[in-house]
VEXDREN-2710 file (C-alpha; in Angstrom, 1 decimal):
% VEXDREN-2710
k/r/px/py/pz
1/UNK/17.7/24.3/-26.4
2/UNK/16.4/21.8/-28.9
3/UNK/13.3/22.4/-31.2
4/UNK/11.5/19.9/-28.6
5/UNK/12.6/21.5/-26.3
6/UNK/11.5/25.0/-26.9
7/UNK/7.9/23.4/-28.0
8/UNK/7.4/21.9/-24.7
9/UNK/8.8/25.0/-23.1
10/UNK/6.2/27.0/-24.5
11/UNK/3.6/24.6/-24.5
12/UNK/4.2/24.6/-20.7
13/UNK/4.6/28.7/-20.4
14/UNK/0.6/28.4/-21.7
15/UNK/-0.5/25.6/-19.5
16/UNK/0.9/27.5/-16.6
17/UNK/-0.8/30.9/-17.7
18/UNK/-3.9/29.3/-17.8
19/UNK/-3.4/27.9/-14.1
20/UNK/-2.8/31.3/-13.2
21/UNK/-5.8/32.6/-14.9
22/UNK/-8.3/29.8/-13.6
23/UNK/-6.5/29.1/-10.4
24/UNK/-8.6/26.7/-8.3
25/UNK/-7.4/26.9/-4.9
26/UNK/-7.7/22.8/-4.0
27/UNK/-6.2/21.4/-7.3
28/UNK/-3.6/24.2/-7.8
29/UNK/-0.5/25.7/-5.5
30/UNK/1.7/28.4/-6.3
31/UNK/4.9/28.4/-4.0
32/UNK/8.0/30.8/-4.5
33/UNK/10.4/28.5/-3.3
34/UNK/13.5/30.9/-4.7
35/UNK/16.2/28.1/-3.9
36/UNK/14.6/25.4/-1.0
37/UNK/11.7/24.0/0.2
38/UNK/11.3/21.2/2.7
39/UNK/10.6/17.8/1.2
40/UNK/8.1/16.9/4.0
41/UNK/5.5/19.8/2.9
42/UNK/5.7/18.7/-0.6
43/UNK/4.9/15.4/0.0
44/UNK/1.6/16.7/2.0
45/UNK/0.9/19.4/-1.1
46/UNK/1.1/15.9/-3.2
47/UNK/-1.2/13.9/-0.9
48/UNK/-3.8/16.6/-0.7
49/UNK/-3.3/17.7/-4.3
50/UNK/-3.8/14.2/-5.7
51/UNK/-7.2/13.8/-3.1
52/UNK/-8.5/16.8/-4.6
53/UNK/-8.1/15.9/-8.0
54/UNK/-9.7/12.4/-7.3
55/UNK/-12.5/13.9/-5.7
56/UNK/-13.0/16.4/-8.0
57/UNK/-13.0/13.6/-11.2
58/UNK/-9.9/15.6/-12.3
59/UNK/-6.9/13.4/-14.2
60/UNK/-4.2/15.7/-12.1
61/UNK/-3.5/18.8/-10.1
62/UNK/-0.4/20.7/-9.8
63/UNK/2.3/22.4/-7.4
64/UNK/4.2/25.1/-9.0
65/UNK/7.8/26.8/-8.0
66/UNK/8.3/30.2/-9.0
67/UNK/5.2/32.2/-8.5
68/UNK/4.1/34.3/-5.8
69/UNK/1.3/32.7/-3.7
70/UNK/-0.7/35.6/-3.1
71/UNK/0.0/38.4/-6.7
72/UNK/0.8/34.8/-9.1
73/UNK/3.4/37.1/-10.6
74/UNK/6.6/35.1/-11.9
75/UNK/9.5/35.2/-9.7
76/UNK/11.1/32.3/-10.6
77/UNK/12.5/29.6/-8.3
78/UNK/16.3/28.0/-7.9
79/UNK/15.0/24.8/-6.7
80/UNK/17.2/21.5/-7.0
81/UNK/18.5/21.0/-10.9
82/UNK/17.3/18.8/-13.4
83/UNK/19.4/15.8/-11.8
84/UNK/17.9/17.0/-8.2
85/UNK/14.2/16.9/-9.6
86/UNK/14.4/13.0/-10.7
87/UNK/15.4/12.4/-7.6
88/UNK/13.0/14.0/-6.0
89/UNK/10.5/11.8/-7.7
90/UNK/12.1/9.0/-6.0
91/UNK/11.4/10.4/-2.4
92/UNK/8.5/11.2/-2.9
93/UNK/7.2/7.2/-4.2
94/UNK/9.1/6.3/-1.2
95/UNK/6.3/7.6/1.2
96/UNK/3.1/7.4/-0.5
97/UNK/0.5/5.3/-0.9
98/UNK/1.3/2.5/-3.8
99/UNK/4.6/4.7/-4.4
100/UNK/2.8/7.3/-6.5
101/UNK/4.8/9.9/-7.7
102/UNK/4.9/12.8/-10.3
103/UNK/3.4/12.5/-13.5
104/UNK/5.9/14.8/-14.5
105/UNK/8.4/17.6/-13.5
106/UNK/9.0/20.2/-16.1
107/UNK/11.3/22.9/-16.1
108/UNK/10.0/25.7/-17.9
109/UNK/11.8/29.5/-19.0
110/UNK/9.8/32.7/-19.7
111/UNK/10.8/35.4/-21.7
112/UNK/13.1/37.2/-19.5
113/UNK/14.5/33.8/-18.3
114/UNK/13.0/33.5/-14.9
115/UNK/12.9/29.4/-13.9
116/UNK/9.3/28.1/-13.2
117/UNK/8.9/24.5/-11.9
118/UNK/5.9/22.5/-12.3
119/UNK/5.1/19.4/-10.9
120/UNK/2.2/17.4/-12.2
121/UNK/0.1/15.3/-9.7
122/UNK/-1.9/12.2/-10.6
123/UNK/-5.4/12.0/-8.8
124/UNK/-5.5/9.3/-6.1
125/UNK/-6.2/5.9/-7.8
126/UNK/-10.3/5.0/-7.5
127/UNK/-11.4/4.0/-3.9
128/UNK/-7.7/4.4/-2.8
129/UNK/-7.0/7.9/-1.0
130/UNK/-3.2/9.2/-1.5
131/UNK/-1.4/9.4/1.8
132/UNK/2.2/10.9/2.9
133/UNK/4.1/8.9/5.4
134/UNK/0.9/7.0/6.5
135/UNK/-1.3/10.1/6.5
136/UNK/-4.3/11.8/4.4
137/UNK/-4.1/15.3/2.9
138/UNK/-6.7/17.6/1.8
139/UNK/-7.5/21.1/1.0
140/UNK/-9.7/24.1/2.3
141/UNK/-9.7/26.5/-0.1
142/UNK/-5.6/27.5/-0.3
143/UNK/-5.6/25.4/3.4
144/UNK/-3.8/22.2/3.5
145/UNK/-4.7/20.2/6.6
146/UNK/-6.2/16.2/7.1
147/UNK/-8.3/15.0/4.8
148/UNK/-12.2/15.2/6.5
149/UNK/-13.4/11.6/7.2
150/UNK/-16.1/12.9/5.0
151/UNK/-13.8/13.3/1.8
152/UNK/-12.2/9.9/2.7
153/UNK/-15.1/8.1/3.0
154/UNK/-16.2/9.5/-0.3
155/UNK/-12.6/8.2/-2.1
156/UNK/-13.0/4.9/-0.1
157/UNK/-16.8/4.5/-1.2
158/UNK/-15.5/4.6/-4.7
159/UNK/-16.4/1.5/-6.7
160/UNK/-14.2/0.7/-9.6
161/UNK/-16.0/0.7/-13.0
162/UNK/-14.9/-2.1/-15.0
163/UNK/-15.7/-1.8/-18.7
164/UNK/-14.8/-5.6/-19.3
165/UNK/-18.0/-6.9/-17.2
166/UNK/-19.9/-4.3/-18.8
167/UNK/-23.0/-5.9/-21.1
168/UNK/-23.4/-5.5/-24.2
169/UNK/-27.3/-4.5/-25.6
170/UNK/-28.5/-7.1/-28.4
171/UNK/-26.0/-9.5/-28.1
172/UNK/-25.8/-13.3/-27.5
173/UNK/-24.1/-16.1/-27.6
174/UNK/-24.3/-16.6/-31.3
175/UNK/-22.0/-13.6/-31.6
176/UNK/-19.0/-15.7/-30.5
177/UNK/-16.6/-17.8/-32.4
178/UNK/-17.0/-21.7/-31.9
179/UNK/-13.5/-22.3/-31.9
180/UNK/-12.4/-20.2/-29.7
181/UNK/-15.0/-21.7/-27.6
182/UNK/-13.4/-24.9/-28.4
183/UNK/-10.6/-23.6/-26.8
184/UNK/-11.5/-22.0/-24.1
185/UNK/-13.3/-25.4/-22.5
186/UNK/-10.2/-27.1/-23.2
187/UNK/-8.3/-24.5/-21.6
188/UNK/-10.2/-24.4/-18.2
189/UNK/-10.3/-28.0/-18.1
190/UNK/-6.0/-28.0/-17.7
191/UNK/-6.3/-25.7/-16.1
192/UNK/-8.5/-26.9/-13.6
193/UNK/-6.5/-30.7/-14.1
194/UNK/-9.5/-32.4/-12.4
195/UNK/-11.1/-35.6/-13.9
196/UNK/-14.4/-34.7/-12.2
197/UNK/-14.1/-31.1/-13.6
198/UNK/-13.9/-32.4/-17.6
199/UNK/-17.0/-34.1/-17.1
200/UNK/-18.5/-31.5/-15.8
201/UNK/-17.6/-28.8/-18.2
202/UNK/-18.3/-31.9/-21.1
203/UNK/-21.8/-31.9/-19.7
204/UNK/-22.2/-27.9/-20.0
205/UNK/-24.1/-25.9/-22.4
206/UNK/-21.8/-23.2/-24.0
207/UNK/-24.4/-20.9/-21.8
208/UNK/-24.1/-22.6/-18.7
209/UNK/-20.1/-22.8/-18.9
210/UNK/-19.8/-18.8/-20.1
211/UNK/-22.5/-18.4/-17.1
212/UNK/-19.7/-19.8/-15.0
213/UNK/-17.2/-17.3/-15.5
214/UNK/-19.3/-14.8/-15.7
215/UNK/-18.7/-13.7/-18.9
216/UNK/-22.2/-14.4/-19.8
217/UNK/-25.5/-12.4/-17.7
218/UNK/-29.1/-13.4/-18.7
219/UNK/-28.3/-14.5/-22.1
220/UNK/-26.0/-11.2/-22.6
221/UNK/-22.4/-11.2/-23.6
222/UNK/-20.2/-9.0/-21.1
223/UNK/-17.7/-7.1/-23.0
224/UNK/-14.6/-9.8/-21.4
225/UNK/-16.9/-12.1/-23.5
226/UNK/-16.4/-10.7/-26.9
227/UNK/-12.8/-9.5/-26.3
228/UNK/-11.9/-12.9/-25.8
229/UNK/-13.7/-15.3/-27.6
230/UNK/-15.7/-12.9/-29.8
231/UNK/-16.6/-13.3/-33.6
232/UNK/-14.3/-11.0/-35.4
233/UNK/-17.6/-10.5/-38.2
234/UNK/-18.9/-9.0/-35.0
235/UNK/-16.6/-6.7/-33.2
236/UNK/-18.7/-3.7/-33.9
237/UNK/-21.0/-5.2/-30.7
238/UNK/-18.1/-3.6/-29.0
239/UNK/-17.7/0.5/-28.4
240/UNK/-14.3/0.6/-29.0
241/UNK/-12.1/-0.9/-31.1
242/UNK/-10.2/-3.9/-30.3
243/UNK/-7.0/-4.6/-32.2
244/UNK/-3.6/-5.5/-32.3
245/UNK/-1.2/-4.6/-35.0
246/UNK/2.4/-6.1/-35.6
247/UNK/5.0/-3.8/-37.9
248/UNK/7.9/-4.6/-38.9
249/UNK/11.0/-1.8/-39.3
250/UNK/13.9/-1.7/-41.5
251/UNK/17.1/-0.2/-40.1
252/UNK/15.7/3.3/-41.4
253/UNK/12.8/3.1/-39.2
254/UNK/10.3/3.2/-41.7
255/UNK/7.4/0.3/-41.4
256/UNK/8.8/-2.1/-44.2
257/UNK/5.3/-4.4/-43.4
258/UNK/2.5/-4.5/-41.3
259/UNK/-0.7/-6.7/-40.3
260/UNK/-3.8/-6.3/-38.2
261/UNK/-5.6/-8.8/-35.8
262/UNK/-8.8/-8.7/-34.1
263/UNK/-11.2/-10.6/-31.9
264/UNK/-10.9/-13.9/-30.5
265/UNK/-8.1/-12.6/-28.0
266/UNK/-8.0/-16.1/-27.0
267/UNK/-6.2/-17.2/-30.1
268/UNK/-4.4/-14.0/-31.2
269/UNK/-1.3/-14.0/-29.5
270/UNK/0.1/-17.0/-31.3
271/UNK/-0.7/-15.5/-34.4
272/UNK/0.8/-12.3/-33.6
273/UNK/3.7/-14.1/-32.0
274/UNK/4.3/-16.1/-35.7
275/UNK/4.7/-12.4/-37.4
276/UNK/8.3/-12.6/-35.4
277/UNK/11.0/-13.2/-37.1
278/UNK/13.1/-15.3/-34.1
279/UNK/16.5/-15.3/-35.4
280/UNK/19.2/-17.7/-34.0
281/UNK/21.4/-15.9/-31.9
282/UNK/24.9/-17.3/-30.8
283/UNK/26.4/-15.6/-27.7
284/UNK/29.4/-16.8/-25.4
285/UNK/27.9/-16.3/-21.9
286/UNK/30.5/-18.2/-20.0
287/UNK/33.8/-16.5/-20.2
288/UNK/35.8/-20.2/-19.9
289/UNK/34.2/-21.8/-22.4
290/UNK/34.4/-21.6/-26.0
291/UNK/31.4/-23.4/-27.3
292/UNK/28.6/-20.6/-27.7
293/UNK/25.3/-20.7/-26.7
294/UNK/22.8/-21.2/-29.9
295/UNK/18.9/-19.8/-28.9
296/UNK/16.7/-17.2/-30.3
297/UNK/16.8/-13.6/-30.4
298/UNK/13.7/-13.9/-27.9
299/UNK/12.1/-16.6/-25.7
300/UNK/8.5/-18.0/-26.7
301/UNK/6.5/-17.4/-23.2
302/UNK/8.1/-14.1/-22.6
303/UNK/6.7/-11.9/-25.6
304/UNK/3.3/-14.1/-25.5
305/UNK/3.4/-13.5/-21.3
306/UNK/4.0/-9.3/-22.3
307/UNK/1.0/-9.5/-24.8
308/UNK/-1.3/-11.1/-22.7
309/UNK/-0.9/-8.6/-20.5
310/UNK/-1.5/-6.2/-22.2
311/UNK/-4.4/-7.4/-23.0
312/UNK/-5.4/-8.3/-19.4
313/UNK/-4.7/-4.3/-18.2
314/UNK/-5.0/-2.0/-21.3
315/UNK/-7.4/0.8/-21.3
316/UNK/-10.1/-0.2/-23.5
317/UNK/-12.3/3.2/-23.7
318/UNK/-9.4/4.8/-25.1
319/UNK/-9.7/3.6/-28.4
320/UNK/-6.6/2.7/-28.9
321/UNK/-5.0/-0.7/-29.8
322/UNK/-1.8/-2.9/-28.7
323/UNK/1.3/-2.5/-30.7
324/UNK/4.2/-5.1/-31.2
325/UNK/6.8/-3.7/-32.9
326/UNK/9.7/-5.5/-34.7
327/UNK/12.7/-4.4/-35.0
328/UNK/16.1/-5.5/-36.1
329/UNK/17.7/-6.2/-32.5
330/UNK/14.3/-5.3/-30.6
331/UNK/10.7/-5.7/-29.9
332/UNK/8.9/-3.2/-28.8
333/UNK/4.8/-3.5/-27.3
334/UNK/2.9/-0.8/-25.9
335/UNK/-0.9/-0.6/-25.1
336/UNK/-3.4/2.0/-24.2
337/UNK/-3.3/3.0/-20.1
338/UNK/-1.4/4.3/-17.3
339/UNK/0.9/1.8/-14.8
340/UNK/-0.9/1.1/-12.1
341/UNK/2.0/-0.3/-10.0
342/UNK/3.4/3.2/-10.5
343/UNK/7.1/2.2/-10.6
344/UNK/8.9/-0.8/-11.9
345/UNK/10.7/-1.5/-8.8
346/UNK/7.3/-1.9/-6.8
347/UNK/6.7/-5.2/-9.1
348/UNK/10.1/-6.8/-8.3
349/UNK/9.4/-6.8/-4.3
350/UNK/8.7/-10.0/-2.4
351/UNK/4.8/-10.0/-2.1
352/UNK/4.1/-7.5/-4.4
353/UNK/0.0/-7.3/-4.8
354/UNK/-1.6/-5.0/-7.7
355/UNK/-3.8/-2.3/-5.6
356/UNK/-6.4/-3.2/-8.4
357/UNK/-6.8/-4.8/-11.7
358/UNK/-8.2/-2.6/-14.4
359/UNK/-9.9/-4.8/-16.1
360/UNK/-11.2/-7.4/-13.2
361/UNK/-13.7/-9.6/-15.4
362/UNK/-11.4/-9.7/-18.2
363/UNK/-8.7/-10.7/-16.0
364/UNK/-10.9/-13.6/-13.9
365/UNK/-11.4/-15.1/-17.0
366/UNK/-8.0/-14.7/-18.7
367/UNK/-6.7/-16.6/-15.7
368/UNK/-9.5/-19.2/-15.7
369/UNK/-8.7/-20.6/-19.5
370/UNK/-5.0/-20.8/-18.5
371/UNK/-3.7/-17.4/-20.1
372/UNK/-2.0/-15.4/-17.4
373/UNK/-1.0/-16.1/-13.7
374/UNK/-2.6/-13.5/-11.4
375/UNK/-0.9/-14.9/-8.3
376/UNK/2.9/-14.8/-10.1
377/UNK/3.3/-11.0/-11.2
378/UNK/3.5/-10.9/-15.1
379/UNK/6.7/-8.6/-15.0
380/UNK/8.5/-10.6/-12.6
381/UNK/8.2/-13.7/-14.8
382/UNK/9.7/-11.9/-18.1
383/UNK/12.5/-10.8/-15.8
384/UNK/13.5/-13.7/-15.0
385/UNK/13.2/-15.3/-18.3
386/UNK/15.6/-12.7/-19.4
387/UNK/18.0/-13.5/-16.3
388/UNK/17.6/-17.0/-17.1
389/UNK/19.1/-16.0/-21.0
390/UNK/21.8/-14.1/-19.3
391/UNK/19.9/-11.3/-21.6
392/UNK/19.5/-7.3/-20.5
393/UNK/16.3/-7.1/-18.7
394/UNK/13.1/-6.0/-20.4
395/UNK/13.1/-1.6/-19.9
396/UNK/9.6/-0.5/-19.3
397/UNK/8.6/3.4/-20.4
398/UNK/5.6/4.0/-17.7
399/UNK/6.0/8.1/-18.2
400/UNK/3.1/8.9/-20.3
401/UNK/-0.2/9.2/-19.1
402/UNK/-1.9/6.6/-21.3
403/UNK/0.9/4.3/-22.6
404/UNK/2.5/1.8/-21.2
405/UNK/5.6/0.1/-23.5
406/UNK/8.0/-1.8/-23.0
407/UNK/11.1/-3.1/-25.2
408/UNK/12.8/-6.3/-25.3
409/UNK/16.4/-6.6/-26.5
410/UNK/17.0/-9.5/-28.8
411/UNK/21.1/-9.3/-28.4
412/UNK/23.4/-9.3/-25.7
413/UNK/24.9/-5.4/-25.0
414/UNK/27.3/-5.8/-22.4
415/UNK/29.4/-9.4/-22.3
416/UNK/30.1/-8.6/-18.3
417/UNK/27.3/-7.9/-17.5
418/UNK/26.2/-11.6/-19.2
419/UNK/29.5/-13.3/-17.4
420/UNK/28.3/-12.1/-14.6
421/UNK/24.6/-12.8/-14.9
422/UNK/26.6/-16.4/-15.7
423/UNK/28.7/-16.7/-12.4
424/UNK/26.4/-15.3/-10.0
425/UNK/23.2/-17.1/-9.6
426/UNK/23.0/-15.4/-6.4
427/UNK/22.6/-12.4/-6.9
428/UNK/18.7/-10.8/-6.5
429/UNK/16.8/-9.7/-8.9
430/UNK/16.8/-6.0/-7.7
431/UNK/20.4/-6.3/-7.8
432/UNK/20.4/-7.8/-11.3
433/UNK/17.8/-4.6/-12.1
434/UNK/20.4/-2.3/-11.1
435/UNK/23.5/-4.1/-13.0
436/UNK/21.1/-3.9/-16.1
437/UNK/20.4/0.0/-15.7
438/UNK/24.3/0.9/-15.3
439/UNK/25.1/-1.7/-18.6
440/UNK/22.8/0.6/-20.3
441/UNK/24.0/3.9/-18.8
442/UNK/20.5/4.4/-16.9
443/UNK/20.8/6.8/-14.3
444/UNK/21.0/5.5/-10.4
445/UNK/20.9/7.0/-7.1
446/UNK/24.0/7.3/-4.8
447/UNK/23.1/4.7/-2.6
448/UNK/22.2/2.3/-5.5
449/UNK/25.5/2.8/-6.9
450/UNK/27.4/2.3/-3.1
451/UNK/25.4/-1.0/-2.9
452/UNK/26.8/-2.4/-6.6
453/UNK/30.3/-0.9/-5.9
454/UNK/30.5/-2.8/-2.7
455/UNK/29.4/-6.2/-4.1
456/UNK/32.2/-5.8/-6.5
457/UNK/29.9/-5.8/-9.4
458/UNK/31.0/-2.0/-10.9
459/UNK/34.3/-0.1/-11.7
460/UNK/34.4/3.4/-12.8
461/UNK/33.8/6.8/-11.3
462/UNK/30.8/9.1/-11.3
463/UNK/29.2/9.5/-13.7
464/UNK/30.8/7.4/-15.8
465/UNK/30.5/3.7/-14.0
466/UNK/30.3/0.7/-16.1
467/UNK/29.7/-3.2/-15.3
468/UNK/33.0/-5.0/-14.1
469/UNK/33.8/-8.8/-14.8
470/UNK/37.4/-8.3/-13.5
471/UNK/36.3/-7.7/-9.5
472/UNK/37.8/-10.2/-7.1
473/UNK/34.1/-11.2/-5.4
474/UNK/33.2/-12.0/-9.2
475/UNK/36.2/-14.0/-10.6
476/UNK/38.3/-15.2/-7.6
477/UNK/41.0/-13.9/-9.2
478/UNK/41.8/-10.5/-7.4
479/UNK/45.6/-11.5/-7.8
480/UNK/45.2/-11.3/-11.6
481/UNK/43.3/-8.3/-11.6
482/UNK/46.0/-5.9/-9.0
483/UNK/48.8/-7.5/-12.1
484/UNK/46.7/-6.2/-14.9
485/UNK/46.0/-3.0/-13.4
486/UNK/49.9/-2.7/-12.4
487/UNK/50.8/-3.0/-16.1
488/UNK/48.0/-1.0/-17.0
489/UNK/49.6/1.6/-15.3
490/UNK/53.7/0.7/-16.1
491/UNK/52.6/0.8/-20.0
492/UNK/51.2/4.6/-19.5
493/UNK/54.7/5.0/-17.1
494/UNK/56.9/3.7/-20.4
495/UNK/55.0/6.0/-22.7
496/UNK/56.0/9.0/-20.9
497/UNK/59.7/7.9/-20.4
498/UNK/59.7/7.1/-24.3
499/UNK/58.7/10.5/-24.6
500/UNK/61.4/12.4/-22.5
501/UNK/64.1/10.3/-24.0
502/UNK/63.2/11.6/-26.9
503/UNK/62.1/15.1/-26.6
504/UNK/63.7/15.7/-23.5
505/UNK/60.9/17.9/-21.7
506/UNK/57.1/17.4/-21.4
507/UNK/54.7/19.0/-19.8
508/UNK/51.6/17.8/-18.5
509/UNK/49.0/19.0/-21.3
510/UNK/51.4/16.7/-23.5
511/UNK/51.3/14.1/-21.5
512/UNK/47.4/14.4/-21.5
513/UNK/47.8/14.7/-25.5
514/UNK/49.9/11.7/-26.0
515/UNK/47.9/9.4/-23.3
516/UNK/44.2/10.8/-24.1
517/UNK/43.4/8.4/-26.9
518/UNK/44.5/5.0/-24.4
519/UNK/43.2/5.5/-21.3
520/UNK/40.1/4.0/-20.9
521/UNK/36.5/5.2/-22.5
522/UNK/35.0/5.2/-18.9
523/UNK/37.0/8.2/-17.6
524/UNK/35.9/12.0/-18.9
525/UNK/38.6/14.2/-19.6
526/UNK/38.7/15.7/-15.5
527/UNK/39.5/12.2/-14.9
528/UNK/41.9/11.4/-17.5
529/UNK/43.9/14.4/-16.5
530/UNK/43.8/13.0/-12.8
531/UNK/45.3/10.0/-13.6
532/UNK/48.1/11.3/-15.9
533/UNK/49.1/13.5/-12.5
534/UNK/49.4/10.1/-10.3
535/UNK/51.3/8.5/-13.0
536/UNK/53.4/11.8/-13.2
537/UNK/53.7/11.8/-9.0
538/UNK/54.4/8.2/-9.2
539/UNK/57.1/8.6/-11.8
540/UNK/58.8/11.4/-9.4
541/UNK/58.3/9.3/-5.9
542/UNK/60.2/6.3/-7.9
543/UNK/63.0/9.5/-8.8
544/UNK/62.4/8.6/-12.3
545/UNK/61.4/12.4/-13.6
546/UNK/61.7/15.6/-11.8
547/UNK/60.6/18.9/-12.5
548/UNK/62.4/21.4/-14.4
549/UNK/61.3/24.4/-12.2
550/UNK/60.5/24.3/-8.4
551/UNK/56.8/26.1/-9.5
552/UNK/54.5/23.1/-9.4
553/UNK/52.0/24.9/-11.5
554/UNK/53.9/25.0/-14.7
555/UNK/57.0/24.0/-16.4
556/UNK/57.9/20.9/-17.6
557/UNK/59.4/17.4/-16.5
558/UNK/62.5/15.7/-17.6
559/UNK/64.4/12.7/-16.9
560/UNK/66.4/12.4/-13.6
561/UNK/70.2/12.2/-14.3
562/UNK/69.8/8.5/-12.5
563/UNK/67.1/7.3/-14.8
564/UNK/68.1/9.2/-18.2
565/UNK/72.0/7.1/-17.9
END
């Protein structure tokens, strides 16, 4: 166990003691669930867990393995392993509302070694009551049963606060910079592309037009207002800060440079984008040609499309600000606030639509002066800007509670995985997803791995699968791949008859010795001993070798009398 490790563990050994201590009967469950419990009820536990939570203005609720229900003495629990619990998280987005799942799952030891299991629920999302398979969950006292209609009224009847239409006391319009008002009318009027619409807007006071979006009530600036096209000798009007901040790392990690930006949003991200040092970046994405590709490490519109959202859907009130990290093959930005699609994968469907926007003035307006899409997801568009590269797909980290980051790679990782990108334009992007998690040795589901496997797209055995250019469905040239893994397998065969002729005898841990080092990377050692026994039973089907004893557990091999002549 790691130092991290053991300081979570015991961080987590307190949490839980004070859960037993305080226990609140609709927020908290204590199950014993000493090796299995069904799936079904803990969907329902997480349904009425996360309702109770919501309704009680509570951030999350928990379900906890290993303690008795009744004493909340430690028993400790053999439920699913650590592999078992991720995917458990999986199942359980796939039946609730929005594809909520776990905050997190943690697996926690006390002192005499007893296994506990605690799963951290979100609260349902505002005005949006958390349902399993189509249905609400709530609690009476340690009951779990429907939610009343009175509860789900009360979640429904929620009304979203939105910080970015709050106003802001003693302010006006004088409090905002005149070129980024500049820009904003020009903005609106391309983005509007109506002849009738410039003269309009031409026509407008700077009060009537913010009046217009709304970013302007009775002479007061709304906080969307001042984020956007504030006066940076002003941003204390606002009650939080508002920043973003570029740094720059050297291959030791350590922040070689760094530089703040404020208010106007509406002109920050170029400047932030400038700080980027775009290198040019030669790759070969088409395996039959030898002229490279020349382009930069990233594209233009997909790191000014990331910040933009960001600051479309950060957190404000958390007082924190967005991040763009440089560094040598990467970018990294994060902002302040959870993920309110709740899993990557939601965003890449067909029809996709946000439950809510965070931030819904801001986000009117950002779309109004031409900054973000709100009809074409965000995330969707970076992806394929990547795909369009041939490039590994943006990874997101949507874990934490109040961080959202995500990093962009500024280098090719896996050439197949860009030939393939190259030679099938057909593929969909979910697909593409998948290819991009198994290039990177991301963890998939069974299923997800049958599905590449059968498109011809992966080679390899669990765990160890990697992306395959070589596959018939890919290349048209299955003839030339069955040849090169035939000689694949009659170099290994030649090694081990150059062995006998000259030692004579060999056993099968030698064999493993001498062939270790050439078979591929993909296969672990269970497997690389598998193989050596085909070639060995291939050898002595073709009555090239033979055994030296009749016990097929041990001895050694030698050459046939035919063969060694």
């Amino acid at each position: 166990m790691t130092s991290d490790t053991r300081n979570t563990n015991e961080l987590m050994l307190v949490a839980l003691q004070d859960l037993i201590t305080r226990w609140e009967y609709e927020i908290v469950e204590f199950k014993e669930a000493s090796n299995s419990f069904s799936q079904d009820d803990i969907g329902k536990y997480f349904s009425a867990i996360s309702n109770e939570a919501n309704l009680k203005a509570i951030p999350c609720g928990w379900l906890v393995f290993g303690v008795h229900n009744k004493s909340r003495k430690i028993i400790g629990t053999d439920y699913r392993d650590t592999k078992g619990l991720e995917t458990l998280k999986h199942e359980i987005a796939d039946n609730t509302t929005g594809r909520m799942t776990f905050i997190d799952i943690f697996e926690v030891y006390d002192k005499t070694d007893n296994r506990i299991v605690m799963f951290k629920i979100p609260a349902a999302v505002t005005s949006v009551p958390t349902a399993w398979k189509g249905h609400w969950y709530g609690r009476e006292g340690e009951s779990l049963g429907p939610l009343s209609v009175e509860e789900l009224d009360r979640i429904r009847g929620q009304s979203l606060y939105d910080w970015s239409a709050q106003l802001i006391n003693s302010s006006s319009i004088k409090h905002l910079d005149k070129n980024a008002m500049q820009i904003a009318r020009e903005n609106y009027k391309e983005k509007q592309n109506r002849k009738h619409t410039d003269m309009e807007v031409d026509k407008m006071s700077d009060d009537e037009f913010l009046t217009k979006l709304k970013l302007i009530v009775d002479g007061k600036l709304t906080n969307a207002a001042m984020v956007l096209l504030g006066n940076p000798d002003h941003d204390n009007l606002i009650n939080t800060p508002v920043q973003i901040m570029w740094r720059l790392y050297g291959s030791d990690n350590i922040v070689k440079d760094y530089t703040k930006f404020s208010i106007p949003f509406i002109t920050v991200v170029d400047q932030v984008y400038a700080k980027i040092r775009n290198l040019t970046y030669r790759y070969l994405p088409n395996r039959k040609s030898l002229t490279p590709t020349i382009t930069t490490q990233y594209d233009e519109d997909l790191l000014k499309e990331l910040l933009y959202n960001c600051i479309a859907h950060q957190t404000y009130t958390s007082g924190g600000r967005i991040y763009m990290d440089e560094f040598e093959d990467m970018v990294v930005i994060s902002n302040p606030g959870s993920f309110i699609p709740g899993d990557i994968r939601n965003v890449l469907k067909a029809g996709y639509r946000a439950p809510y926007y965070r931030n819904q003035l801001l986000t009117n307006a950002m779309s109004e002066l031409k900054m973000i899409d709100t009809v074409q997801m965000g995330i969707l568009r970076v992806y394929n800007i990547q795909r369009s590269r041939y490039f590994p797909l943006p990874d997101y980290d949507v874990q934490l509670e109040n961080e959202v980051s995500v990093r962009v790679h500024g280098k090719v990782l896996d050439k197949n995985y860009t030939h393939i990108l190259f030679d099938r334009e057909d593929l969909d992007i979910d697909t593409v997803y998948l290819l991009d998690r198994v290039q990177k040795e991301l963890p998939l589901e069974k299923e997800q791995y049958k599905s590449l496997r059968q498109l011809g797209l992966i080679e390899g055995k669990a765990p160890n699968f990697f992306v395959s250019i070589n596959i018939a469905e890919i290349t048209d040239e299955r003839t030339q791949y069955i040849k090169n893994k035939a000689m694949d397998d009659r170099y290994y065969c030649d090694l081990i008859i150059s062995y006998l002729q000259q030692f004579n005898t060999g056993t099968k841990a030698d064999f493993i010795e001498l062939l270790s080092k050439k078979l591929s990377n993909a296969l672990d050692e269970k497997q690389k001993e598998n193989k050596v026994r085909s070639l060995l039973r291939t050898l002595s089907n073709n009555e090239i070798i033979e055994r030296t004893t009749t016990n097929k557990r041990s001895g050694s091999w030698q050459l046939t009398q035919t063969s060694a002549k």
